[in-house]
Wavefront OBJ file of the C-alpha trace (Angstrom):
o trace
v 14.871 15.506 -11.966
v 13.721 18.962 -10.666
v 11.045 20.427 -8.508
v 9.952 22.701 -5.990
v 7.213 21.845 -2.621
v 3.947 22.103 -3.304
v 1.305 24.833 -2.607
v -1.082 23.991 0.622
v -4.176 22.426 -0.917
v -7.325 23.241 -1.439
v -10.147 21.238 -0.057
v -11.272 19.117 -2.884
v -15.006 20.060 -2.112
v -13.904 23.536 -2.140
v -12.039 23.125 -5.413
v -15.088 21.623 -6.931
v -17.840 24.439 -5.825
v -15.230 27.126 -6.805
v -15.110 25.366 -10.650
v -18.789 24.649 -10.608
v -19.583 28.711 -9.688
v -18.390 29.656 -13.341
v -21.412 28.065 -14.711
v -24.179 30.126 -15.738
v -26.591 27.895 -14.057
v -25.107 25.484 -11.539
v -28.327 23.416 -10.645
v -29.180 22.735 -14.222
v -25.047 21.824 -14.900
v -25.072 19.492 -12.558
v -28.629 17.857 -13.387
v -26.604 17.061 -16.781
v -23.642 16.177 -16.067
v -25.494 13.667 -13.537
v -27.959 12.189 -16.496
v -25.035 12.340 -19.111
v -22.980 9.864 -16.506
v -25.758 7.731 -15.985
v -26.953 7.590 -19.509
v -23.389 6.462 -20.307
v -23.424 3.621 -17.732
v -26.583 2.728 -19.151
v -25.248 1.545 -22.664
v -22.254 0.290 -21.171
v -25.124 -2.092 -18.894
v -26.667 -2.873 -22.448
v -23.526 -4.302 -23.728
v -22.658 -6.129 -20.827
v -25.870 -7.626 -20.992
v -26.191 -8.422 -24.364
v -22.908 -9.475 -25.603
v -21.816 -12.840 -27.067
v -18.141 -13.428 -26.219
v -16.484 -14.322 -22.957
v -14.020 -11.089 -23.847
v -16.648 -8.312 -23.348
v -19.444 -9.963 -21.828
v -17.251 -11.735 -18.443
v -13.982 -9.649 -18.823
v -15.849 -6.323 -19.911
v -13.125 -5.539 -22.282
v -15.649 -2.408 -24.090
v -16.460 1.185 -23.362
v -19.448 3.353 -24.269
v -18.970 7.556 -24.496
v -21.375 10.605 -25.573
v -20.278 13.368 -27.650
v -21.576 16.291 -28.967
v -21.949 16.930 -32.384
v -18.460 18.638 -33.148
v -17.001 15.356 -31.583
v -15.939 16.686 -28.011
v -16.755 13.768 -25.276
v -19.107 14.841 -23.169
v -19.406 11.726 -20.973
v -17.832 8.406 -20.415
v -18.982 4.979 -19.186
v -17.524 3.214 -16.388
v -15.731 1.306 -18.342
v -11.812 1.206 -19.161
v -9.811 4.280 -18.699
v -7.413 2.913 -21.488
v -10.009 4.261 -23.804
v -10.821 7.483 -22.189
v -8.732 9.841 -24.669
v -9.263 6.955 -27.977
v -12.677 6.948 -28.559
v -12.834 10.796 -29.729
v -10.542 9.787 -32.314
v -13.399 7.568 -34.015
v -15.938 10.179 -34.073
v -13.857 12.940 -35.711
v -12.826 9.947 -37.769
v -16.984 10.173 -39.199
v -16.997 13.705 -39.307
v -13.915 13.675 -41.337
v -15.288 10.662 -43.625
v -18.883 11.509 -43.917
v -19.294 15.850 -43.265
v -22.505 16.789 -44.144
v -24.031 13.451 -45.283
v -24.659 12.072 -41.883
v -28.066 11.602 -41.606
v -30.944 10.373 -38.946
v -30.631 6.308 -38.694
v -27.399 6.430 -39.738
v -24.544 3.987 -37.752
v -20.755 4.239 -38.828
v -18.117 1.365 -37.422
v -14.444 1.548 -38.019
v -11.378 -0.127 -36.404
v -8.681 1.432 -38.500
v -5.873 2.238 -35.998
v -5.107 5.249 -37.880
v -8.305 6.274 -38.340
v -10.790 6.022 -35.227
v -9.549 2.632 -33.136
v -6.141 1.863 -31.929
v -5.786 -2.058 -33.050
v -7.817 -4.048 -35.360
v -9.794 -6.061 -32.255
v -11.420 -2.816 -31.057
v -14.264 -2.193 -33.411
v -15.649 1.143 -32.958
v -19.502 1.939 -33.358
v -20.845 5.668 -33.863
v -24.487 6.391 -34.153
v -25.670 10.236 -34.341
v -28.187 11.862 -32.509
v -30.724 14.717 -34.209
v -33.400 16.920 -33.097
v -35.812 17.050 -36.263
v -32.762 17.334 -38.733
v -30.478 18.965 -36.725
v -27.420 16.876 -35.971
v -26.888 17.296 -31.681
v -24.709 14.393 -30.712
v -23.495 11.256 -30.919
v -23.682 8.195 -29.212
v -20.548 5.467 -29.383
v -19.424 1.938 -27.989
v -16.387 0.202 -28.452
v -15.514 -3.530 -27.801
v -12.681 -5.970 -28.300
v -13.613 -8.894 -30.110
v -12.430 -12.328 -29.909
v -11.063 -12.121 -33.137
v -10.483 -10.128 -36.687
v -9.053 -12.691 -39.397
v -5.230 -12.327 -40.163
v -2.833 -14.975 -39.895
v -3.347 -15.657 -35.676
v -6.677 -16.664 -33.897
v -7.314 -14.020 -31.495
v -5.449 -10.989 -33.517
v -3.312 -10.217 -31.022
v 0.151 -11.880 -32.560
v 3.333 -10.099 -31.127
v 5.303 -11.036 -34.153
v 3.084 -9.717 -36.925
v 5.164 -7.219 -38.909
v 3.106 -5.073 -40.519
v -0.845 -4.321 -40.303
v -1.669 -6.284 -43.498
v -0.967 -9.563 -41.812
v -3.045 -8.835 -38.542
v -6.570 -9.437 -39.928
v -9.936 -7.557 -41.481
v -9.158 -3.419 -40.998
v -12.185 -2.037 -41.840
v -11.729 2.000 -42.549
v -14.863 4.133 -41.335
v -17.913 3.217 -42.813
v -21.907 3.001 -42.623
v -22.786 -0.375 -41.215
v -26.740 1.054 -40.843
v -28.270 3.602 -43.183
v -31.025 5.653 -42.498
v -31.962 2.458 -39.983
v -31.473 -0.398 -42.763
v -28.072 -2.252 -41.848
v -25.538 -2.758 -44.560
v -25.929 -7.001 -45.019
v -22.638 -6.864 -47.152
v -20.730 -5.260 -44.732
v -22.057 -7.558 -42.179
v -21.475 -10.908 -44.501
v -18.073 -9.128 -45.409
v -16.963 -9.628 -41.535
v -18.397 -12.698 -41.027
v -16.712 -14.347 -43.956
v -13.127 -12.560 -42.644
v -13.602 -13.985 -38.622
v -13.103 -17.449 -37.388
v -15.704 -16.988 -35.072
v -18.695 -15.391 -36.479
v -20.980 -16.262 -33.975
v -19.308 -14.533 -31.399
v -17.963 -11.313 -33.529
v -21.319 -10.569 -34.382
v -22.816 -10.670 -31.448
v -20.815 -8.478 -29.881
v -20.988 -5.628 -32.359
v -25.145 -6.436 -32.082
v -24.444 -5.270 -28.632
v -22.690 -2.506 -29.639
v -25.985 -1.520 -32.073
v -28.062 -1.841 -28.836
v -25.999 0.044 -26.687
v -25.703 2.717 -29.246
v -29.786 3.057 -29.909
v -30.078 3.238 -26.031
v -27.684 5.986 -25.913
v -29.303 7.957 -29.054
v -33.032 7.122 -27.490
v -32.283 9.025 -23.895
v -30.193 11.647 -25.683
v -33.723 12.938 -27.505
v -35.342 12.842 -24.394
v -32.882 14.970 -23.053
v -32.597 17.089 -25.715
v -36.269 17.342 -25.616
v -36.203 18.502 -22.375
v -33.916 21.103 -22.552
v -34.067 22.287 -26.084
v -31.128 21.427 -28.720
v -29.955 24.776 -27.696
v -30.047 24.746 -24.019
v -28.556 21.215 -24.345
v -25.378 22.411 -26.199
v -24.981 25.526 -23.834
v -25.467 23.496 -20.973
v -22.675 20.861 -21.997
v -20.323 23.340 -23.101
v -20.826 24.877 -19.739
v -19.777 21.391 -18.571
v -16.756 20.799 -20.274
v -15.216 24.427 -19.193
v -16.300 23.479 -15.485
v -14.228 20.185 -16.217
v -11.298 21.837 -17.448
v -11.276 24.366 -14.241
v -11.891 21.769 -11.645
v -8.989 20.004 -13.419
v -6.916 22.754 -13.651
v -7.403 23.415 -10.238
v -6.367 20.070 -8.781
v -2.978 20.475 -10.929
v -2.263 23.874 -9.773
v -2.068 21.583 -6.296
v 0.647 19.494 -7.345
v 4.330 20.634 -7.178
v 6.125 22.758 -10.324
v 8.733 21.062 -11.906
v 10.256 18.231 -14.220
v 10.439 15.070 -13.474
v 11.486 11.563 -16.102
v 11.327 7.813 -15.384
v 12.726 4.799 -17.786
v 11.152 1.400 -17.897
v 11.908 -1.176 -20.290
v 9.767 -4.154 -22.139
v 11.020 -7.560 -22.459
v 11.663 -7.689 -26.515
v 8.725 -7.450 -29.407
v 8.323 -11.156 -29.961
v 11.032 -10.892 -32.586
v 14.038 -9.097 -31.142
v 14.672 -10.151 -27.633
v 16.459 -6.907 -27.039
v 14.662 -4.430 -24.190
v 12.960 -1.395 -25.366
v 12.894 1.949 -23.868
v 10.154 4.089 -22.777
v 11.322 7.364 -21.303
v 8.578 9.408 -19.992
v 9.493 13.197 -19.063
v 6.412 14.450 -17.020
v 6.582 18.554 -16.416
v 3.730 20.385 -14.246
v 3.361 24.048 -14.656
v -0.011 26.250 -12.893
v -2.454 24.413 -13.706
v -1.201 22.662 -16.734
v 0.919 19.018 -16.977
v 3.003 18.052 -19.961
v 4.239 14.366 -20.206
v 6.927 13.940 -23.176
v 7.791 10.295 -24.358
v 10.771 12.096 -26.763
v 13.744 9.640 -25.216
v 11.431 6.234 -25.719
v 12.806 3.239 -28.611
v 12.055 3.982 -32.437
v 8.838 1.373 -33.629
v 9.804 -1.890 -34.027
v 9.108 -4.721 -36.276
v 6.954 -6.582 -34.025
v 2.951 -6.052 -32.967
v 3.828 -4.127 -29.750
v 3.889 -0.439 -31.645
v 1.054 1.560 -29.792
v -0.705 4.119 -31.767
v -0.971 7.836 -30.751
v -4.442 7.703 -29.781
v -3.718 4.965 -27.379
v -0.709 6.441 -26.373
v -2.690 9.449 -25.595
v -5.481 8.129 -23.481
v -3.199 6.296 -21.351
v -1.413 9.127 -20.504
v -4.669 10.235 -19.568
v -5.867 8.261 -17.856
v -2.685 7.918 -15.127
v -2.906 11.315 -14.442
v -6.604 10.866 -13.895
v -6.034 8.170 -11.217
v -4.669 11.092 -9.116
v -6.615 13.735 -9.050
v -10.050 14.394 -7.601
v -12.453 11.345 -8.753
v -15.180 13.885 -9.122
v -14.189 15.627 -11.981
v -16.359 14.494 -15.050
v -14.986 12.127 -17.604
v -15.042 14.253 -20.558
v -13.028 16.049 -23.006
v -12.663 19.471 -20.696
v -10.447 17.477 -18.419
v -7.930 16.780 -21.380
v -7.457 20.600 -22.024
v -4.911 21.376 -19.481
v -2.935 17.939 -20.811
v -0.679 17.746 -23.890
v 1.334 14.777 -24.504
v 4.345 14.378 -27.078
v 4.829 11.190 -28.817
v 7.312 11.390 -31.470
v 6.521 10.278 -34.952
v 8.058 7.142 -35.754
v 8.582 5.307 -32.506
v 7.318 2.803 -30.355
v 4.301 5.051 -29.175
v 3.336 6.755 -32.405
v 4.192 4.233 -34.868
v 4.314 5.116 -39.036
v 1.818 2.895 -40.753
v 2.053 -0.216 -41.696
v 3.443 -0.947 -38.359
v 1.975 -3.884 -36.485
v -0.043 -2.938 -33.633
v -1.890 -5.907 -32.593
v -0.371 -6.354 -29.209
v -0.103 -2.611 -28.096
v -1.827 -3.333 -25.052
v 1.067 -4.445 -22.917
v 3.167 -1.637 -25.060
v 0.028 0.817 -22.970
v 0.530 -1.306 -19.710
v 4.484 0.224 -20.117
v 3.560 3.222 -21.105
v 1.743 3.829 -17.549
v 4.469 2.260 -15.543
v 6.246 4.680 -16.867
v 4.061 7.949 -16.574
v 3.693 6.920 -12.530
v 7.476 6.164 -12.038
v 7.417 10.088 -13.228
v 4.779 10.910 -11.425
v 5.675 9.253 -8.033
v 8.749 11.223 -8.182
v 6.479 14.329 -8.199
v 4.478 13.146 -6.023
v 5.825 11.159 -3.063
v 3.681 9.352 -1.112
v 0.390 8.922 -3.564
v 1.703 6.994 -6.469
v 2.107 2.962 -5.620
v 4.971 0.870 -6.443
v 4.806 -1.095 -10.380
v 2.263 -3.716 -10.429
v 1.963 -6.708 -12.809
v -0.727 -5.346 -14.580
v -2.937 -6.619 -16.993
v -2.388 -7.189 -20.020
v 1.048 -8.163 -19.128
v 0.020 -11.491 -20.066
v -2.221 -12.357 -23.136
v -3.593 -15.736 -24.215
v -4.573 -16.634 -27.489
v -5.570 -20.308 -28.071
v -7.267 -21.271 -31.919
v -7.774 -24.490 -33.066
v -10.559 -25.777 -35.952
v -12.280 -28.976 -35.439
v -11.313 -31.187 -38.538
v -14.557 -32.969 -38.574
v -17.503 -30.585 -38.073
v -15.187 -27.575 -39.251
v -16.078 -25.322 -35.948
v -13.194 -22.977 -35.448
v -12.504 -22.589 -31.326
v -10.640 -19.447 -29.938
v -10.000 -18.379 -26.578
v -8.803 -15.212 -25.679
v -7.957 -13.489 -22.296
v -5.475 -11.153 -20.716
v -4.535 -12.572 -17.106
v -5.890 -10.358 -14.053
v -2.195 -9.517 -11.522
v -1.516 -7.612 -8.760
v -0.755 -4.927 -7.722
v 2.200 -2.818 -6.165
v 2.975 -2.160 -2.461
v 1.367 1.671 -2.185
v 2.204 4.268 0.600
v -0.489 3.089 3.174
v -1.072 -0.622 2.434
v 0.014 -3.854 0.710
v -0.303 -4.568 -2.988
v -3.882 -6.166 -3.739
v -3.677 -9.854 -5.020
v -5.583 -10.712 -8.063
v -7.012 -7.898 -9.126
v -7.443 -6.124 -12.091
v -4.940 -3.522 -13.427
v -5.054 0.132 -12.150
v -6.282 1.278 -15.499
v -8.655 -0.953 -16.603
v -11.986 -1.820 -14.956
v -11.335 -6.281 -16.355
v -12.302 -9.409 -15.152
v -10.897 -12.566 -15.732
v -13.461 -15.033 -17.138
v -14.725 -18.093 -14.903
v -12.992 -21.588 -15.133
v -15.677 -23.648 -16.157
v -16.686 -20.823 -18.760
v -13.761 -21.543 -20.603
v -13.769 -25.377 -20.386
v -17.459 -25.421 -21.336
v -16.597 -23.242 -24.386
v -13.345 -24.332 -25.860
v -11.076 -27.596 -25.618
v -8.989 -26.399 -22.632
v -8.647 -27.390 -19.065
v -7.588 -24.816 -16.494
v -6.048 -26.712 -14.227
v -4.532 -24.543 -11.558
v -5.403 -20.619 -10.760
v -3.551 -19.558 -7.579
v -1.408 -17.001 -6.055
v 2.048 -17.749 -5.667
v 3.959 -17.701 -2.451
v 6.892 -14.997 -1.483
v 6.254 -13.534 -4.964
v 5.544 -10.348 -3.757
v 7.968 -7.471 -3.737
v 9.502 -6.787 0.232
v 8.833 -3.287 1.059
v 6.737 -2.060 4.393
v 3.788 -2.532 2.402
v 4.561 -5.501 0.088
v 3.705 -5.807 -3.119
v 0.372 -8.380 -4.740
v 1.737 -11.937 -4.576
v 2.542 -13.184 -8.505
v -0.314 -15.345 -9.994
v 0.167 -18.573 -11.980
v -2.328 -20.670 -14.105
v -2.169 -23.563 -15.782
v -3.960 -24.632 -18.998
v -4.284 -28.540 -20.296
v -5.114 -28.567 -24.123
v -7.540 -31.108 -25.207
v -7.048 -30.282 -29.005
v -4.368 -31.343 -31.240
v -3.066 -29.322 -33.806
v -3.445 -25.856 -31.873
v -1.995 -22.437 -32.189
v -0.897 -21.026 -28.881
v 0.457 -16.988 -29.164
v 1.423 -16.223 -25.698
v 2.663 -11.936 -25.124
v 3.806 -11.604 -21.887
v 6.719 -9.603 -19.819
v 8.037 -8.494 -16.842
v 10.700 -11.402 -16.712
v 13.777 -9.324 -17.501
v 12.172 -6.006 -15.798
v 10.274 -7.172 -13.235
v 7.668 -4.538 -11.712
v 9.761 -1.825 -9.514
v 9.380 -0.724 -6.162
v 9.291 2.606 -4.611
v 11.420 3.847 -1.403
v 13.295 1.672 -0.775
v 11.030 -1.613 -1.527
v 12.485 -4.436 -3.633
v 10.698 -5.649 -7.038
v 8.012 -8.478 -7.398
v 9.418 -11.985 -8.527
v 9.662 -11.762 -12.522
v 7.204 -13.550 -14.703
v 7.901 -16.931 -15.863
v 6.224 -19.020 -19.063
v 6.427 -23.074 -19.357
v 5.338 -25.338 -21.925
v 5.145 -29.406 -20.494
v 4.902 -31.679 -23.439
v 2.519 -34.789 -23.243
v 5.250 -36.927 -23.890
v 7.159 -35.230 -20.769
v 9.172 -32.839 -22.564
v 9.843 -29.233 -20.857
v 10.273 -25.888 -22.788
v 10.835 -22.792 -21.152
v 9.720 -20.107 -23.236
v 10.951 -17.186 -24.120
v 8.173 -13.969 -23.536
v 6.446 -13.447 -26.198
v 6.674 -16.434 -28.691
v 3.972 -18.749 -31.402
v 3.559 -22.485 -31.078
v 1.651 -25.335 -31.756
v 0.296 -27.342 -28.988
v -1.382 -30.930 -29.125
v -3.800 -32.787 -26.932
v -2.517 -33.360 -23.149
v 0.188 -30.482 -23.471
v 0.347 -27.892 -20.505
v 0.984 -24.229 -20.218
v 2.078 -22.892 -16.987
v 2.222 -19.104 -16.655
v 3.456 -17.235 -13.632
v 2.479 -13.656 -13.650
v 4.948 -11.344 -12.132
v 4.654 -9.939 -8.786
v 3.629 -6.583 -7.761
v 7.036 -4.662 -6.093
v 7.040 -3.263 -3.132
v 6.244 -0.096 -1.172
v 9.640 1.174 1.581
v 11.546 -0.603 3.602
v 10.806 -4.268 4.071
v 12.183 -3.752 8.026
v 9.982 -1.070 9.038
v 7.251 -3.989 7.922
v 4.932 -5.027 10.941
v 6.012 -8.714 12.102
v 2.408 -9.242 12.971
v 1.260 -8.586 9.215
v 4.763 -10.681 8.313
v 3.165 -13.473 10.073
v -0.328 -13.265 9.177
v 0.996 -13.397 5.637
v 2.634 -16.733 6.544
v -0.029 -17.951 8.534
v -2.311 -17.459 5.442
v 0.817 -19.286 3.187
v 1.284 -16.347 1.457
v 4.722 -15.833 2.651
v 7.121 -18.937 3.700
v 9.489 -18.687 7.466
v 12.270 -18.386 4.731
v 11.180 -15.298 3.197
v 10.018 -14.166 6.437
v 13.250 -13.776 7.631
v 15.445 -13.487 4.869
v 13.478 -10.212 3.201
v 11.866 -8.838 6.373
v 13.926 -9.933 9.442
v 11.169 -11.641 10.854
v 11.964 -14.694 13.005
v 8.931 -17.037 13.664
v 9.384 -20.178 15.727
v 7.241 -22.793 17.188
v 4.411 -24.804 15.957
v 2.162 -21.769 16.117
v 4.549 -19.765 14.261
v 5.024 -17.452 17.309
v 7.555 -13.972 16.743
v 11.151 -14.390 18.410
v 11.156 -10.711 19.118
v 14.865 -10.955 20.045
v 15.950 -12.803 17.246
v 13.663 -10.348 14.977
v 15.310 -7.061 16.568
v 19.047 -8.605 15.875
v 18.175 -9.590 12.895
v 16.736 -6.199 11.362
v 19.542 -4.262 13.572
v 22.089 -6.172 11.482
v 20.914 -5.835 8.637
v 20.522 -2.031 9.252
v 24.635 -2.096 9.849
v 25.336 -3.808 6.522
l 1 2 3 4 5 6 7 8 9 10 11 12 13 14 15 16 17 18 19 20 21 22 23 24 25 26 27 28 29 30 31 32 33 34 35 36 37 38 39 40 41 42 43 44 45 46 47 48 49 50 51 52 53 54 55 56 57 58 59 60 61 62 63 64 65 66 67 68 69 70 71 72 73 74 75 76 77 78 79 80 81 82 83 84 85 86 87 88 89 90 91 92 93 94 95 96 97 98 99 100 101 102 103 104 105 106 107 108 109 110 111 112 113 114 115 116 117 118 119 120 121 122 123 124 125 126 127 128 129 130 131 132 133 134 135 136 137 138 139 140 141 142 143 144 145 146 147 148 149 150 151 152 153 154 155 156 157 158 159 160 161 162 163 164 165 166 167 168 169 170 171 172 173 174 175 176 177 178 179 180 181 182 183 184 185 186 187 188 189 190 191 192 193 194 195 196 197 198 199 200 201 202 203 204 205 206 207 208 209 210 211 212 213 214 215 216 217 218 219 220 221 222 223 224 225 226 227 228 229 230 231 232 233 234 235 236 237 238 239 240 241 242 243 244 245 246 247 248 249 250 251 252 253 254 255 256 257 258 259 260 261 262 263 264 265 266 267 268 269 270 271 272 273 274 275 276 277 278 279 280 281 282 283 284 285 286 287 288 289 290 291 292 293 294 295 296 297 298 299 300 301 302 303 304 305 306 307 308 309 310 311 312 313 314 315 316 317 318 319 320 321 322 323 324 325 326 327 328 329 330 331 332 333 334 335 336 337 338 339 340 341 342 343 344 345 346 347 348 349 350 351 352 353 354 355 356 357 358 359 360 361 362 363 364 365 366 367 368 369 370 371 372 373 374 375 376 377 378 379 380 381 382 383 384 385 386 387 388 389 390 391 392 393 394 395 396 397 398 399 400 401 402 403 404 405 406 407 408 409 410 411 412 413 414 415 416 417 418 419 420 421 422 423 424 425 426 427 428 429 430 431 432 433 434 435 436 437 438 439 440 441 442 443 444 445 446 447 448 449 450 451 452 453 454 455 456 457 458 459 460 461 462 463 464 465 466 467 468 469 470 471 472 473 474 475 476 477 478 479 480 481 482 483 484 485 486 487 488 489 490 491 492 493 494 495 496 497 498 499 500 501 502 503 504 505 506 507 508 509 510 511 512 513 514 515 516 517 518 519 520 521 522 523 524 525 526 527 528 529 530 531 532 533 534 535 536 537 538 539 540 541 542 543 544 545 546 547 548 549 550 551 552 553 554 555 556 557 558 559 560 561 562 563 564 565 566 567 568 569 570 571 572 573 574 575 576 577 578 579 580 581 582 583 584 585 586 587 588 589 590 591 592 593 594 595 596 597
């Protein structure tokens, strides 16, 4: 590791007027940038309100974007960073495909991970925008759906081998032309889904969302000209990429790398390496992944575009929240991904379960980056999509296929000022975890215990989110259960001088009282009255657990989220009494041995 102190900063309001003085006309810039934002939330609302599946329309697992018509982003939703540098990929995807044949009415949908998505679930939809017959911009949504076909409900198998097996890949193509939609394409995916229902309603939503977009785009256009609109968003996009180069040039010079491991593919147990190599220069930031395993047989290869925008996206969480989500902030950014391993895969490598492969991917970026960075960066969470559910079963009399889907909210890490958040979503995607009685109204399962779990949370002066388990009771026989989790062997770190969270752990109870303890990432069958317990691993934590505040240790055990045990033994905290009061005696000897040893 090697670097140098950073510069005194600049005020971040400062920063921001200096970019925004560049602009040849700073009161209209920022009168677009403003609608562009809003106009992007306002699809993303559409979708949320309009969706069929518990996936995007309770755990808001979708994203909406602008662009213009040469495919730069021009605005995001506030949605999931995870798929702030992917979505470009899908419209340069239809400008490659479809050139000069794009026409008004027109809608294009792909989820080919080599060609405009990043795994078969996320179906991309691109509609373009024209003023009279000149092409201006696009509008786009993207959404994960509950399933795709291939050989596991949900299409998110960890042990899938190669694309072919994973379901319906659909390369970019017109789904609407000239504003009649393509019925066989339609039919075509709802013959290749196990549930249709859902599926299509979903990428409905996405139609909406997309005509919303493409209706307030014309008015904009209209108001400014097609012209003035172009000038006007080129202005913002070099504004983005000075603000953004500005907030760099605050961070220190120099190189720093991090290592971080996931627990096997779901077909070799073996741990796999992501090295991360993140180098700031003035005003620029390079983050190399050369170091980081070859692909592997199993699902968890992660594409480049994926790869890309999470990269993204972590050193997005650190800079000014300001600065505009669009393609001007990526300028200053390059990130190196080898051909050939585990984050740029060769097709046909199975990508299904990439996401916790992207989950790794930003550990590993911020263990780089907190290096850098002392003091802004918090300890490793147990972020979501550490843990994935995918349940399918078909009723044998009425022929109704079931699937449930979800990716378990965690916790996160101790950071420098304050404890780890419990239950929360993870720091790079804006998900929620869908309702209990949602999921037993909707498919044979039972959730029969949701709760935090006590002393689970990394010791550090700010401790990390406690670990969160959940139980499921199938009331189906005959079931497929694909369960891709991690963090058991490499629980989540901490960060000077805090200890790690308490590693995951997966359990299967059989109805006739058997117990399995599963390995990570494995594919079973379950039957009627047989119980999955899941324990989520717990955030790590944030300096040393003695310089922790024995009030805050006991108001963690007074709120049973810490037991007297742990109290002491990980923070030197001595309570006695029946009101739990602090032996400040025994506390000081305690922590002043434990500072001789």
């Amino acid at each position: 590791m090697t670097g140098e102190a950073t510069r005194p900063a600049q005020g971040a309001e400062e920063t921001r007027r200096a970019a925004l003085a560049g602009a040849r006309d700073p009161f209209a810039l920022e009168l677009v940038k403003n609608a562009l934002a809003t106009l992007a939330d306002e699809m993303a609302l559409t979708v949320s309100r309009t969706a069929r599946s518990f996936v995007v329309k309770e755990a808001l697992d979708f994203s909406t974007a602008l662009f213009l018509a040469d495919g730069e982003m021009i605005a995001q939703g506030t949605c999931l960073p995870f798929h702030l540098g992917a979505m470009p990929f899908a419209v340069r995807s239809v400008l490659r495909q479809f050139g000069g044949t794009i026409a008004p009415g027109d809608l294009f949908i792909t989820n080919d991970p080599w060609d405009g998505s990043t795994h078969l679930p996320d179906i991309v939809l691109v509609k373009p925008v024209f003023a009279g017959e000149r092409l201006v911009a696009f509008t786009a949504a993207l959404a994960h759906m509950t399933d795709i076909g291939g050989r596991i409900p949900g299409g998110n198998a960890s042990d899938s081998t190669e694309i072919y097996q994973e379901g319906l890949r659909i390369p970019p193509s017109r789904i609407w032309r000239r504003g009649e939609p393509d019925e066989n394409l339609f039919r075509l995916i709802e013959r290749n889904v196990r549930v249709p229902d859902k599926v299509l309603g979903d990428i409905r939503s996405l139609v909406a969302a997309c005509i919303v977009g493409e209706r307030e785009l014309e008015r904009l256009v209209a108001r400014h000209g097609a012209e003035g609109f172009e000038a006007q968003c080129r202005d913002l996009l070099d504004y983005t990429e000075r603000f953004t180069r500005a907030e760099l040039a605050k961070l220190p010079r120099g190189s720093w790398s991090f290592v971080d491991h996931l627990d096997g593919d779901g077909i070799d147990p073996a741990p796999i390496r992501f090295e991360a190599r993140v180098t700031i220069g003035d005003g620029e930031l390079e983050i190399d992944f050369t170091g980081s395993a070859p692909q592997v047989r199993g699902a968890i290869n992660c594409v480049y575009p994926f790869t890309l925008s999470t990269a993204l996206a972590c050193v997005r969480s650190m800079v000014d929240l300001s600065i505009p989500n669009n393609a001007g902030y990526f300028r200053p950014i390059r990130v190196i991904a080898p051909e050939g391993s585990v984050v740029n895969p060769r097709p046909p490598a199975a990508v299904a379960a990439r996401g916790i492969t992207g989950i790794r991917i930003a550990d590993t970026v911020f263990g780089a980056l907190a290096q850098a960075v002392p003091g802004v960066i918090p300890a490793c969470g147990s972020n979501l999509p550490d843990v994935g559910v995918s349940f399918g079963v078909t009723d044998r009399e009425t022929g109704r296929s079931h699937v449930y889907l979800e990716f378990l909210l965690a916790s996160w890490g101790g950071g420098p000022d304050r404890d780890g958040m419990d239950a929360c979503t993870g720091t790079l995607v804006n998900y929620s975890n869908t309702p209990a009685e949602m999921v037993e109204a909707d498919v044979p399962i039972a959730v029969e215990r949701y709760a935090l779990v006590p002393d689970s949370g990394g010791p550090g002066r700010f401790r990390g989110g406690l670990a969160i388990e959940r139980h499921l009771r199938f009331r189906a026989d005959g079931a497929t259960l694909q369960i891709r989790s991690d963090r058991r062997d490499h629980p989540p770190w901490g960060l000077e001088g805090g200890g790690p969270g308490l590693g995951s752990d997966v359990v299967i109870r059989r109805a006739d009282g058997r117990v399995e303890r599963k390995v990570a990432k494995f594919l079973t069958t379950v039957d009627r009255g047989d119980v999955f317990q899941v324990r989520l691993a717990g955030g790590g934590g944030h300096g040393d657990p003695m310089r922790r505040d024995p009030v805050a240790v006991r108001e963690d055990v007074l709120d049973g989220k810490m037991t007297t045990g742990h109290a002491r033994d990980a923070y030197g905290v001595v309570l006695d009494g029946p009101g739990l009061d602090i032996d400040e005696a025994a506390t000081r000897a305690l922590r002043a041995a434990s500072a001789r040893s």
